[in-house]
C-alpha positions in Angstrom: 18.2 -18.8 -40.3 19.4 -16.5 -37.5 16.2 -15.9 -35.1 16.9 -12.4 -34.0 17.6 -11.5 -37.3 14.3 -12.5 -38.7 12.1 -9.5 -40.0 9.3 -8.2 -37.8 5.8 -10.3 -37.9 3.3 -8.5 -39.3 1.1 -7.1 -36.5 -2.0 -8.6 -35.9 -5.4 -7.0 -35.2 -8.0 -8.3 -32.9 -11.5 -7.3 -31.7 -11.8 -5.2 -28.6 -14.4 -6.8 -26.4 -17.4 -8.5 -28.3 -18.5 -5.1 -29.9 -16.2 -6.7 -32.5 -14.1 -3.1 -32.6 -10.4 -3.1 -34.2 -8.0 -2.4 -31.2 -6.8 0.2 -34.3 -9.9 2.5 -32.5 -8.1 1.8 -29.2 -4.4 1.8 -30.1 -3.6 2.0 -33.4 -1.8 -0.8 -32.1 1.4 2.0 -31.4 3.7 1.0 -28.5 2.5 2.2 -25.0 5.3 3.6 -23.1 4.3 3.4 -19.7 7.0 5.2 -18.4 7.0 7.7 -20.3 3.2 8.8 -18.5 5.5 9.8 -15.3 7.1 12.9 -17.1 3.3 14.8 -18.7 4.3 17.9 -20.1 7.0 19.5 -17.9 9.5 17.0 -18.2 10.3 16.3 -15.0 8.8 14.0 -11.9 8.7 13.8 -8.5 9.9 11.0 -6.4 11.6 9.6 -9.6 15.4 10.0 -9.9 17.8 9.2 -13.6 20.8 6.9 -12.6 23.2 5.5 -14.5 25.0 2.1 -14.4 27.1 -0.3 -17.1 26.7 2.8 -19.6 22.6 2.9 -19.9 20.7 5.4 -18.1 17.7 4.5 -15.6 15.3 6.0 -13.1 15.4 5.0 -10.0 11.6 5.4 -8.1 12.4 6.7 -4.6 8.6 7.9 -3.9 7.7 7.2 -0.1 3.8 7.8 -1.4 2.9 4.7 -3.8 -0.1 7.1 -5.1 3.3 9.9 -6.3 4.1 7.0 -8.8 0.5 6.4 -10.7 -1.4 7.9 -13.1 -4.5 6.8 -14.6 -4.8 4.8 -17.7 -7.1 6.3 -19.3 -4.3 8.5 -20.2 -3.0 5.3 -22.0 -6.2 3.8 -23.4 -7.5 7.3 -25.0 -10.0 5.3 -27.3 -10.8 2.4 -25.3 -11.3 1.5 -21.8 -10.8 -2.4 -22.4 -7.2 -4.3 -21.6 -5.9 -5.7 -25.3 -6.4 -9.6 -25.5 -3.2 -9.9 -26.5 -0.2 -8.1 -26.2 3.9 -7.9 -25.4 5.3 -6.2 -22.1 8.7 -5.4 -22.8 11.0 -4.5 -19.5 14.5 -3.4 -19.2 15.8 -3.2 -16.0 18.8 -3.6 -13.4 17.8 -5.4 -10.3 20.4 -5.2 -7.0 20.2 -8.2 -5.0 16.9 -9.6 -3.4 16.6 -10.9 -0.3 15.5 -15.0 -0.4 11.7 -14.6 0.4 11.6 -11.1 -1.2 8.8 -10.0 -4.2 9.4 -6.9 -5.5 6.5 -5.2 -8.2 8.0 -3.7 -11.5 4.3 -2.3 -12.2 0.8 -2.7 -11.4 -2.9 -1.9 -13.4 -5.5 -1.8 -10.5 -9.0 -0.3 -10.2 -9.7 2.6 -7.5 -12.0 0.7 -5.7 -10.5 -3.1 -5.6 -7.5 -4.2 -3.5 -6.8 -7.1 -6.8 -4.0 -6.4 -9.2 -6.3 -6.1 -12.9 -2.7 -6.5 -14.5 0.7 -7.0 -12.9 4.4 -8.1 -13.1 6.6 -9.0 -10.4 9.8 -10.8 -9.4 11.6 -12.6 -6.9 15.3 -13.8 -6.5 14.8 -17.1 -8.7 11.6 -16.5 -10.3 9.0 -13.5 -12.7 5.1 -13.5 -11.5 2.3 -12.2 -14.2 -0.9 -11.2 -12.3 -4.0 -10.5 -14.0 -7.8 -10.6 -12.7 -10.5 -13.1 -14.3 -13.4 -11.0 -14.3 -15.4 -14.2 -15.7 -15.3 -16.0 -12.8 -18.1 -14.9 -9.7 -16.5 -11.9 -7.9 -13.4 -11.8 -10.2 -10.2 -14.3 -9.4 -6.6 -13.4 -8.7 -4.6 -15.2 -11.6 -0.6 -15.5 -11.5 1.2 -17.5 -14.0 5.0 -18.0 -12.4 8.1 -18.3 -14.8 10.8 -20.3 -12.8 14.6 -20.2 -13.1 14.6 -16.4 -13.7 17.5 -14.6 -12.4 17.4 -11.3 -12.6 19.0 -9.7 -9.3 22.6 -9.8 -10.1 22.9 -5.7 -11.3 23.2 -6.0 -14.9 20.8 -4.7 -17.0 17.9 -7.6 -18.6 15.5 -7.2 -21.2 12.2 -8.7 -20.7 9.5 -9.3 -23.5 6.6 -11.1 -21.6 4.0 -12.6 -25.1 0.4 -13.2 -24.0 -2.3 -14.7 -26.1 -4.7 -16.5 -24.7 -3.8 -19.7 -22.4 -0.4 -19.3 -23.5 2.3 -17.4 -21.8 5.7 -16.8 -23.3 8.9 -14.8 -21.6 12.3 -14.3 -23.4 15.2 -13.0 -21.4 17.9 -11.0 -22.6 16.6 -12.4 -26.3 17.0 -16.4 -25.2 15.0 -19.2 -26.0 11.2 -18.5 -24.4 10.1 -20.1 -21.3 6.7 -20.9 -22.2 3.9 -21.4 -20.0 -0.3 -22.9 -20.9 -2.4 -22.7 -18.1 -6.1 -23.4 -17.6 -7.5 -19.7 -17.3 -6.7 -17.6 -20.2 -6.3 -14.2 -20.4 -9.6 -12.1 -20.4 -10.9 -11.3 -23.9 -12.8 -8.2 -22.0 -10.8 -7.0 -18.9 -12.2 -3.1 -18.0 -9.6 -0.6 -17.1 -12.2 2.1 -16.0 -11.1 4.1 -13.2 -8.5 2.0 -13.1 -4.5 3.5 -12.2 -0.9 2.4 -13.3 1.4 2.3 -10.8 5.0 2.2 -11.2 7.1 0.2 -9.0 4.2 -0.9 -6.5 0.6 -2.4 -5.9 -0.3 0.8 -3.9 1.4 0.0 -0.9 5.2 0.1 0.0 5.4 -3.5 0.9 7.5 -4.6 -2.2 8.7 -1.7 -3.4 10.9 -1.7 -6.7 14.4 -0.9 -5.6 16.5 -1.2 -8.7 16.6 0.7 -12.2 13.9 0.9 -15.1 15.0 2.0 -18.4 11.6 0.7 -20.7 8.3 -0.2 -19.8 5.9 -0.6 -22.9 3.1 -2.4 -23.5 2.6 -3.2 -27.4 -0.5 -5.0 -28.2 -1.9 -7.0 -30.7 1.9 -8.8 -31.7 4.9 -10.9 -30.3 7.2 -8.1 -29.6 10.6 -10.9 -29.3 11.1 -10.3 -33.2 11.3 -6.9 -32.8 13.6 -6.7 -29.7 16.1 -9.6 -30.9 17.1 -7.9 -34.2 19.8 -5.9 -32.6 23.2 -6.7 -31.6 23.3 -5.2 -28.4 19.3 -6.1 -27.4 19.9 -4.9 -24.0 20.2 -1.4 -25.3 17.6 -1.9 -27.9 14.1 0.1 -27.0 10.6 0.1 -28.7 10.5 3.5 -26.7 12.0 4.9 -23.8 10.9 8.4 -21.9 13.2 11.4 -23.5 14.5 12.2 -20.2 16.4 8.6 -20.2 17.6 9.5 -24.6 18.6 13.3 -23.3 20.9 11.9 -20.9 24.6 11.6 -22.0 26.0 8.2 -21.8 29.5 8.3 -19.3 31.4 5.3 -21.2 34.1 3.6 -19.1 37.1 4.2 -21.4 35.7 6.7 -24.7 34.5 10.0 -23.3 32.7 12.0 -25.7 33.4 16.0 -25.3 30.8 18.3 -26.6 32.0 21.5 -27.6 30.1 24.5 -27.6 31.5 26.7 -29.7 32.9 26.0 -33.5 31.7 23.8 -35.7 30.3 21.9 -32.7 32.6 18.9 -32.8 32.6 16.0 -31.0 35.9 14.0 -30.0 36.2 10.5 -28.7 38.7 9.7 -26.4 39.6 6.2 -25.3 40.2 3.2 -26.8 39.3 2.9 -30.6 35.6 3.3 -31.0 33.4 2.0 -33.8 33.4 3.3 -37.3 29.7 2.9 -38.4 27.4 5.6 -40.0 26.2 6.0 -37.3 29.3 7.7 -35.9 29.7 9.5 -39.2 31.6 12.6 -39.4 32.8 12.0 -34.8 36.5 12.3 -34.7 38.6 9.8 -32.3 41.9 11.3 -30.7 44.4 8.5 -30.3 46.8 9.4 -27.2 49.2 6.4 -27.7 49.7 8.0 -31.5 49.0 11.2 -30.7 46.7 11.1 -33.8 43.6 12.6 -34.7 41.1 9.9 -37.1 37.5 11.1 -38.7 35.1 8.3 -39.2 33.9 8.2 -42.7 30.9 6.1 -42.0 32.9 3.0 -42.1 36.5 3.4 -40.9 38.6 5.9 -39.1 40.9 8.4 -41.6 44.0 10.0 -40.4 43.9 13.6 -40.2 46.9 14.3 -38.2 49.6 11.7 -36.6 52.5 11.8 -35.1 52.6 15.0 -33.3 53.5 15.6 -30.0 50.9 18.5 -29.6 48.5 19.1 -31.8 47.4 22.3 -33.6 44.1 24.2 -32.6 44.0 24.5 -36.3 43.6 21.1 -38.5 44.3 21.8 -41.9 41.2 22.6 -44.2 38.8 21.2 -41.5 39.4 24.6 -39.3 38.5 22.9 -36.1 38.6 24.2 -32.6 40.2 21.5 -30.3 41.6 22.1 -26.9 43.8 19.0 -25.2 44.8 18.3 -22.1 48.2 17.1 -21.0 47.1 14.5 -18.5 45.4 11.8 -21.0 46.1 8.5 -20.3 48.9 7.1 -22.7 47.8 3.5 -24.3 50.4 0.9 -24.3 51.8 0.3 -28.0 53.6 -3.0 -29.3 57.2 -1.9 -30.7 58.7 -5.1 -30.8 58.9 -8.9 -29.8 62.0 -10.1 -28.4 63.0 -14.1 -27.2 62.5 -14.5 -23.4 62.4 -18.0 -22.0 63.4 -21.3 -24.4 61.2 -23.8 -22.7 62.9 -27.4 -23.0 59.6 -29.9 -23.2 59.8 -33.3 -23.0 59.3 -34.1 -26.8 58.0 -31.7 -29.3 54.5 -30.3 -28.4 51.7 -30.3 -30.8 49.6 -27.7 -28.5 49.7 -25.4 -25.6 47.2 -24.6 -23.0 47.7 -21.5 -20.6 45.6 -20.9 -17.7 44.9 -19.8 -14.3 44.2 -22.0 -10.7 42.7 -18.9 -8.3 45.1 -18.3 -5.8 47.4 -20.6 -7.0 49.0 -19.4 -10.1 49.7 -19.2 -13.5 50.5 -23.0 -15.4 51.1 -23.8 -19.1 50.1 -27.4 -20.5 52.2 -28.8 -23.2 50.3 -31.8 -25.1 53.6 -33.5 -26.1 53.9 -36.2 -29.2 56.1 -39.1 -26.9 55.1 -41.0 -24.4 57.1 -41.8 -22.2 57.7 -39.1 -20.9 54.6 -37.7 -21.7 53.0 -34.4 -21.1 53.7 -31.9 -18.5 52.2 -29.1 -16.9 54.4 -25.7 -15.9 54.1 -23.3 -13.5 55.1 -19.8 -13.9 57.8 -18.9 -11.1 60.3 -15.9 -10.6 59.1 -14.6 -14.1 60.2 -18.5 -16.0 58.1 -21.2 -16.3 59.3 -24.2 -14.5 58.5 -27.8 -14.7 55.4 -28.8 -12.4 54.0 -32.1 -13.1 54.3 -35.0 -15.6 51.4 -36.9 -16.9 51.4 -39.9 -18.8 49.5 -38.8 -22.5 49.6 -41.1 -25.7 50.6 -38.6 -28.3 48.6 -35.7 -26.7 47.5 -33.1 -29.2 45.8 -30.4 -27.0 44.9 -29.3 -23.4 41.3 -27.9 -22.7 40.9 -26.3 -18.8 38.0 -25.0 -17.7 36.0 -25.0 -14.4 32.5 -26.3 -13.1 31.9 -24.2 -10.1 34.7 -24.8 -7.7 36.0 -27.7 -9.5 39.0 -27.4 -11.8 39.3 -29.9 -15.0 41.8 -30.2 -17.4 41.2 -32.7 -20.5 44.1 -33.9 -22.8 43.2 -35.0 -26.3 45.2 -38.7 -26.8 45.7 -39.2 -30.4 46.8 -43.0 -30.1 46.7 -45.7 -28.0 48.3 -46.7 -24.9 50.2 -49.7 -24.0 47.2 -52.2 -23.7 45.7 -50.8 -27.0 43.3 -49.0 -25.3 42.5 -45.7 -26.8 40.9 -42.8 -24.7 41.4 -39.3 -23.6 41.2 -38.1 -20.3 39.4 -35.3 -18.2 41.8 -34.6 -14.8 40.4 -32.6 -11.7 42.8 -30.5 -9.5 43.4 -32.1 -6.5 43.2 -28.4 -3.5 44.8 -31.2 -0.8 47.8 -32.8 -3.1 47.8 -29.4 -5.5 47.8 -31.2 -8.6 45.8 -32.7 -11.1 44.7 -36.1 -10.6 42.6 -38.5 -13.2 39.4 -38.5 -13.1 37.3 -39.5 -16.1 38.2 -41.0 -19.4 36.5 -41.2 -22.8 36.6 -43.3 -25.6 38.3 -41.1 -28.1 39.3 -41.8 -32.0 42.8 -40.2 -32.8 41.2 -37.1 -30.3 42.7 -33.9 -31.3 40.9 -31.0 -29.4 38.5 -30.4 -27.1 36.4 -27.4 -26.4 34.3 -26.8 -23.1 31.7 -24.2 -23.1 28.3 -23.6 -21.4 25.2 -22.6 -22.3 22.2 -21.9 -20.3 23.9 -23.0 -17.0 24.4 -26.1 -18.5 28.3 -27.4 -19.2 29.1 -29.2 -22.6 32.5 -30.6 -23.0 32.7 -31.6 -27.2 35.7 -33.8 -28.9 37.4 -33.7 -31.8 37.4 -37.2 -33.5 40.1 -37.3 -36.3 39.8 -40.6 -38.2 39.3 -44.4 -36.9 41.7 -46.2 -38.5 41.8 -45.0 -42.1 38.5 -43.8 -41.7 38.5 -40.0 -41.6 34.5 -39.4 -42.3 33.5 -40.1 -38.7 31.5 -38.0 -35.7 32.4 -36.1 -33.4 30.8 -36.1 -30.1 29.4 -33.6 -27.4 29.2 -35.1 -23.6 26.9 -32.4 -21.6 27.8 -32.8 -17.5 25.3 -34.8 -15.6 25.7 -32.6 -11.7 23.8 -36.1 -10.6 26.3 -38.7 -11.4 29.4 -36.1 -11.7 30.4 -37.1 -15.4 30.0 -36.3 -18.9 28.0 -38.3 -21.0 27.2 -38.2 -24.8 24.7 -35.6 -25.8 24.8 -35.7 -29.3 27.3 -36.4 -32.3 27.9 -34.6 -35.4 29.7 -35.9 -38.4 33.2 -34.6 -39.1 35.9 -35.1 -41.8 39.3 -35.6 -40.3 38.3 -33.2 -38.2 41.1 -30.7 -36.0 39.5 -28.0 -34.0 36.4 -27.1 -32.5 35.7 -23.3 -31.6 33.0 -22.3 -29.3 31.4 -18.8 -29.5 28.0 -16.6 -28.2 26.8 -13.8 -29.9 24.0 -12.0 -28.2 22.0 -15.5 -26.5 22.7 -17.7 -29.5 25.2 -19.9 -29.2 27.9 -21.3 -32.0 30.1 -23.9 -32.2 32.7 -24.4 -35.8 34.4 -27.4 -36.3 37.2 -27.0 -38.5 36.9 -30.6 -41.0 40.9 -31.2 -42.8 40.4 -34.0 -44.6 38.1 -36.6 -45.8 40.1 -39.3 -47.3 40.4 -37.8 -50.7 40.7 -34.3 -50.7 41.4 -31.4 -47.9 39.1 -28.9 -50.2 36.2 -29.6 -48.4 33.5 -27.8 -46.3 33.8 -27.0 -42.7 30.7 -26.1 -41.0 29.2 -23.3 -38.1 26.1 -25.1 -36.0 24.0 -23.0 -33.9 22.6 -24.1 -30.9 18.3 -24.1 -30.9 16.1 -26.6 -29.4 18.5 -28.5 -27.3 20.9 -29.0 -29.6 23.3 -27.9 -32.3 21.8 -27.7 -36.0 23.5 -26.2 -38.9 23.8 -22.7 -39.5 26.6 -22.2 -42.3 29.5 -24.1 -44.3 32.7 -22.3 -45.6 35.1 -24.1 -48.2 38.0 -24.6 -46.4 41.4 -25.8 -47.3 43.0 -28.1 -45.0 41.5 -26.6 -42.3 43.5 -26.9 -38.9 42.1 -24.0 -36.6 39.2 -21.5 -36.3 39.7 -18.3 -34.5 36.9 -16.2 -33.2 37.4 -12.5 -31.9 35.5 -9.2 -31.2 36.6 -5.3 -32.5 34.5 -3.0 -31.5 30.9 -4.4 -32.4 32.5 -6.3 -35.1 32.6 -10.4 -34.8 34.9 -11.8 -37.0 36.5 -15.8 -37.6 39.6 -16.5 -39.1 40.7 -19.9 -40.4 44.1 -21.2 -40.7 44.4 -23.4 -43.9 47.1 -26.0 -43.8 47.0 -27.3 -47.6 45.0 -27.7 -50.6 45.2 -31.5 -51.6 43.0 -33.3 -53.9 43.6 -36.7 -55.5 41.0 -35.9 -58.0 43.3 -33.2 -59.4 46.9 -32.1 -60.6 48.3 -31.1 -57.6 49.6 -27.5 -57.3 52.9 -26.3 -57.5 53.4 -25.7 -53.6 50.5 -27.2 -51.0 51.4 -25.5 -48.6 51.7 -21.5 -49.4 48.0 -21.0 -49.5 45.5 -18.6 -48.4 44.1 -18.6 -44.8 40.6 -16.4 -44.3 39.1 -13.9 -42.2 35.3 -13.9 -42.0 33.0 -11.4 -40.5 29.8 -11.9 -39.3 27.0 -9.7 -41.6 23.9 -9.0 -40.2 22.0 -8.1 -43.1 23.1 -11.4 -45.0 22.9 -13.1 -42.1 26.1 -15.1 -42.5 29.7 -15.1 -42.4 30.9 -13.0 -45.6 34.8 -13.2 -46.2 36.6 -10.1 -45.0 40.1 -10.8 -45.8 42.6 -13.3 -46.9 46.2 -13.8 -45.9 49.0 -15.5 -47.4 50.2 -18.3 -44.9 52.2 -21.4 -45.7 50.8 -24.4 -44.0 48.2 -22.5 -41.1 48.2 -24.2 -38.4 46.5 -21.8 -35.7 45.5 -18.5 -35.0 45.9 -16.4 -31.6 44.0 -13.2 -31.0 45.7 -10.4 -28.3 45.7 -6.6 -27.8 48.0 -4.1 -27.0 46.6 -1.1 -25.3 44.2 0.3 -28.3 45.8 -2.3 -31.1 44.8 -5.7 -32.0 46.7 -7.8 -33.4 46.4 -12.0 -34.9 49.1 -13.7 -34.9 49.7 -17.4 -37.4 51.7 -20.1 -36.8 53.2 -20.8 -39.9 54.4 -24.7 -40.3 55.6 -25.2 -43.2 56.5 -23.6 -46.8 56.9 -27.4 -49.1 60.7 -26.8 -48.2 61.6 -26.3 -44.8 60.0 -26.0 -41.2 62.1 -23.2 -40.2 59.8 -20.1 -41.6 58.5 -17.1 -39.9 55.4 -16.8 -38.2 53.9 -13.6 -38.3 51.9 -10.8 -36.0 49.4 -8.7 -38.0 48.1 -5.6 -36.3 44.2 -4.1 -37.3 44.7 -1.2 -39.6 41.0 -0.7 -39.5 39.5 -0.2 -43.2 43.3 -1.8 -44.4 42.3 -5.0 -42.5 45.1 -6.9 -40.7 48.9 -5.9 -41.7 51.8 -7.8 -41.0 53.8 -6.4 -38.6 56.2 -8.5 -37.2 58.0 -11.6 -38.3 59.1 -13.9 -36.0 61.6 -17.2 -36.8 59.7 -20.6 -35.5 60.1 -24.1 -36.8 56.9 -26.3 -37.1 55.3 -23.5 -35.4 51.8 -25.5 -34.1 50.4 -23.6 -31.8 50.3 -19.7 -30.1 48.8 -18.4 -26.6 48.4 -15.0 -25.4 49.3 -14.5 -21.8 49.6 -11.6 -19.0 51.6 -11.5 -15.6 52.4 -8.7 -13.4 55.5 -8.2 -15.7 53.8 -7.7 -18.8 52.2 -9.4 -21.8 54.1 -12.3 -23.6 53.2 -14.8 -26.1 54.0 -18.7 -25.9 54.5 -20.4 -29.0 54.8 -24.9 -29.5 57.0 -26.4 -32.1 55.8 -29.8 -33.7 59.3 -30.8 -34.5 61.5 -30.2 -31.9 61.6 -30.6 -28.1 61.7 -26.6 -27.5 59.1 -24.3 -27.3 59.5 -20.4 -26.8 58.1 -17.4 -24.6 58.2 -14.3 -26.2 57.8 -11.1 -24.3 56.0 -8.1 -26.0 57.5 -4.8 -25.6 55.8 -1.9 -25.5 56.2 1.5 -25.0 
């Protein structure tokens, strides 16, 4: 079960002090928004400033007199004058850089007449400090209970939800798994906030002043407020309660500026890129420059009202609108057509294609080729061609994985057979900066390998293979190595069963992490299950299984909000069964991710004949998928085809274009313009395709 999709807990209530009172006298157990105490009545403060940054609004405390940002918390605690038990501090902030040996102090509780912090939260470049006074001890004690390996000063905005009960500590960041912290001194049962003052961004002195943004600040007690927070999507945005001067400001989007009109019927248009269609958007329009189109959302995808017109009328049919345009909006690029622009001569046909980029090098495609010798080779893009680069010996190589681990550059070929000494093993190679080229520099023992994926999570750097069958064995695991920084290699962290097994596909959503291995066959039958694991507690478990058919490729990609994964199905094969008239035409799938069901629900299917991947691009405001089509039962020589997102229509094909044992696509860009490489399995010639646009 998803964790930030699971349903509020129930919120507890505890005794205030040993009166044995329900904090429901004190609270009524409502969030406390602490911010909110700077703007009483008029609406405005001094000394506090609204910013904003990455699309969320902030305030910005630029008060030279700590005592301008404080107010007293009885204003707070209007039933009570006792500190809940236990409780949630919930932060969202954006913290610029902090020098090494720098605290700063997001807030403090402290009594008039004592120099100790009563309550307190503070941070420094690596690590979060909670303060809070033990009045049970003779003359009270200073308590702080340090969370390490939080980094928050990189200016992005973080959600913090800081869970106290007792001896036990807990902090999630940005909705990730919770640091948790037991120490010896719990948190008071009966802390007194008489006479006691909040104050925002300090301890009452300038010495570590808050210099960066704070968008929520609210204390909830009685109840774990991670839950809560880590239902939404976008939890950074997401806000128990926030001061109205932050939800009055309009939010200045990078690309879809929203114009308010004053006059009519009050209409709002989007401008931009193609926004969301949710109900929450309901009845907004969305003016399309590249179409010169005009779209109402309906509440769940955009209708055309008017396209195709080079100016549009102040008048829109029945809807009587008022809109004034302006000449100088940006024009989005918009895919006419695909034409052949470099035939690539490999050294025998390739069975995948890896393109990437060495910083300040340049642009290279791998080609996992099926002889050896000559083996693979790797390309580099020169004078608008690619161009030969370097040969490396591979044993039937069926994919390239690059990817980086700080400043060092890898790039790991999957060997599906043996070599010449009947050794079998794949092999990870570093880029050499002195000789400019990739050199060997760790192999793995590898059964008939035909992908890797490399992916990190929590700073840490996994590197997982694809293990297709040993010997006739198809029903075998597949291993992930995690990178040891000690030793400098990958080494096994954990294995997972797989069924003839072709592709792994890595993907986050939010902090959770996903990895989908696509399972072909298992010795009787490619109708089987293929499976989505989520990573929690160390390592992956299993969060979903989809029938799939022959499974060769899962495809993972973003519209709007929307998360969606596509498999390409290659056949449907069972010996159990008549077979069917044709394996091979069949139906590959598009799922997308529903919240509420919390699952992958099918969105579409699509008619392919033997799938064998599935590439993601955009054009300007378009997206488009585009299949590699292998085979129809008859002949390798079929069209592969480009669908472009027709919003509510799905995905609509949109261009065909002739391959033969099409095997795999990538997306690239160069200063010239966007292009798409595509690999045939059964001859020595792949293609570059260049995407024009107008």
């Amino acid at each position: 079960m998803l964790a930030p999709l699971l349903l509020w807990a129930v919120l507890l209530q505890w005794a205030c002090g040993r009166g044995g009172r329900s904090w429901q006298h004190c609270t009524e157990l409502r969030p406390l928004d602490v911010l909110a105490e700077l703007f009483p009545g008029s609406g405005s403060a001094r000394g506090v400033r609204v910013l904003q940054a990455q699309g969320l609004s902030g305030l910005q405390l630029r008060s030279s007199r700590p005592r301008a940002l404080a107010f007293p918390a009885s204003r707070l605690f209007l039933h009570c004058d006792r500190f809940p038990e236990e409780f949630s501090i919930i932060v969202t902030l954006r913290v610029l850089a902090v020098p090494t040996k720098r605290n700063e102090y997001i807030f403090t509780l402290m009594a008039e007449e004592s120099p100790g912090v009563l309550v307190g939260l503070r941070y420094s470049p690596s690590k979060l400090h909670f303060l809070f006074w033990s009045p049970e001890h003779a003359g009270g004690w200073q308590n702080r209970v340090t969370f390490r390996n939080v980094s928050l000063a990189d200016s992005r905005w973080h959600t913090l939800v800081l869970a106290v009960s007792g001896q036990s500590f807990s902090l999630s960041v940005d909705c990730g798994l919770p640091k948790d912290v037991v120490v010896e001194t719990p948190f008071p049962a009966s802390l007194s906030v008489k006479r006691a003052s909040f104050y925002l961004g300090n301890r009452r002195r300038r010495k570590g002043f808050f210099t960066g943004l704070l968008r929520q600040l609210v204390l909830l007690p009685g109840a774990d407020a991670t839950p809560h927070i880590c239902t939404a999507m976008n939890y950074k945005a997401t806000a128990l309660s926030i001061p109205a001067v932050l939800q009055d400001v309009p939010v200045k989007a990078v690309s879809n500026e929203v114009l308010k009109y004053p006059h009519g019927a009050n209409m709002k248009v989007t401008l931009g890129s193609r926004p969301p269609c949710t109900k929450q958007e309901k009845a907004l329009f969305w003016f399309n420059a590249s179409r010169r189109g005009l779209y109402l959302c309906d509440g769940s995808a955009w209708i055309s009202m008017l396209e195709g017109n080079d100016h549009l009328s102040p008048t829109a049919g029945l809807l009587s609108l008022n809109l004034t345009l302006f000449c100088a909006l940006p024009v989005k690029q918009r895919l006419d057509y695909v034409e052949e622009y470099q035939d690539l001569v490999t050294n025998s046909e390739t069975m995948g294609v890896e393109v990437f980029t060495i910083p300040r090098v340049g642009l290279f495609a791998a080609t996992a080729n099926r002889h050896s010798p000559p083996g693979s080779a790797i390309y580099k893009w020169t004078d608008g061609k690619f161009v030969l680069y370097q040969n490396i010996p591979t044993y039937q190589a069926q994919s390239w994985k690059y990817f980086t681990i700080g400043k060092k550059i890898f790039l790991a070929v999957a060997n599906f057979e043996q070599n010449d000494r009947g050794q079998e093993f794949s092999v990870i190679y570093k880029w050499s900066h002195r000789k400019e080229k990739f050199i060997t520099y760790q192999r793995i023992t590898t059964h008939s390998a035909r992908d890797w994926e490399a992916f990190v999570i929590e700073g840490e750097a996994f590197l997982a293979v694809v293990n297709h069958r040993e010997g006739n064995n198809h029903n075998i695991d597949s291993v992930i190595y995690r990178w040891n920084p000690s030793t400098g290699l990958f080494e096994t962290n954990q294995t997972i069963p797989t069924s003839g097994a072709y592709d792994w596909e890595f993907f986050a959503i939010g902090p959770y992490s996903f990895l989908a291995v696509a399972n072909t066959f298992n010795g009787t039958s490619t109708n089987i299950y293929s499976h989505i694991y989520i990573w929690l507690s160390g390592s992956f478990q299993l969060f979903q299984s989809i029938l799939t058919f022959g499974a060769a490729d899962w495809e993972v990609f973003h519209i709007g909000d929307r998360v969606f994964l596509a498999v390409a199905n290659s056949h449907s094969y069972d010996s159990r069964i008549p077979a069917p008239s044709n394996f091979y035409a069949i139906n590959s799938s598009i799922y997308e991710l529903n919240i509420t069901a919390q699952m992958f629900v099918k969105f579409q299917d699509l008619l392919t004949y033997s799938a064998l991947d599935w590439e993601f691009f955009s054009v300007g405001d378009d997206s488009f998928l585009v299949v590699a089509n292998s085979f129809d039962g008859f002949t390798f020589s079929i069209n592969s085809i480009i669908y472009r997102w027709q919003g509510y229509e799905g995905f609509v094909a949109a261009h065909h274009l002739p391959t033969v044992g099409c095997r795999d696509w990538e997306a690239f860009n160069t200063s010239e313009g966007s292009y798409l490489l595509y690999s045939s399995a059964k001859e020595p010639l792949s293609k570059v395709l260049k995407l024009k646009t107008t």
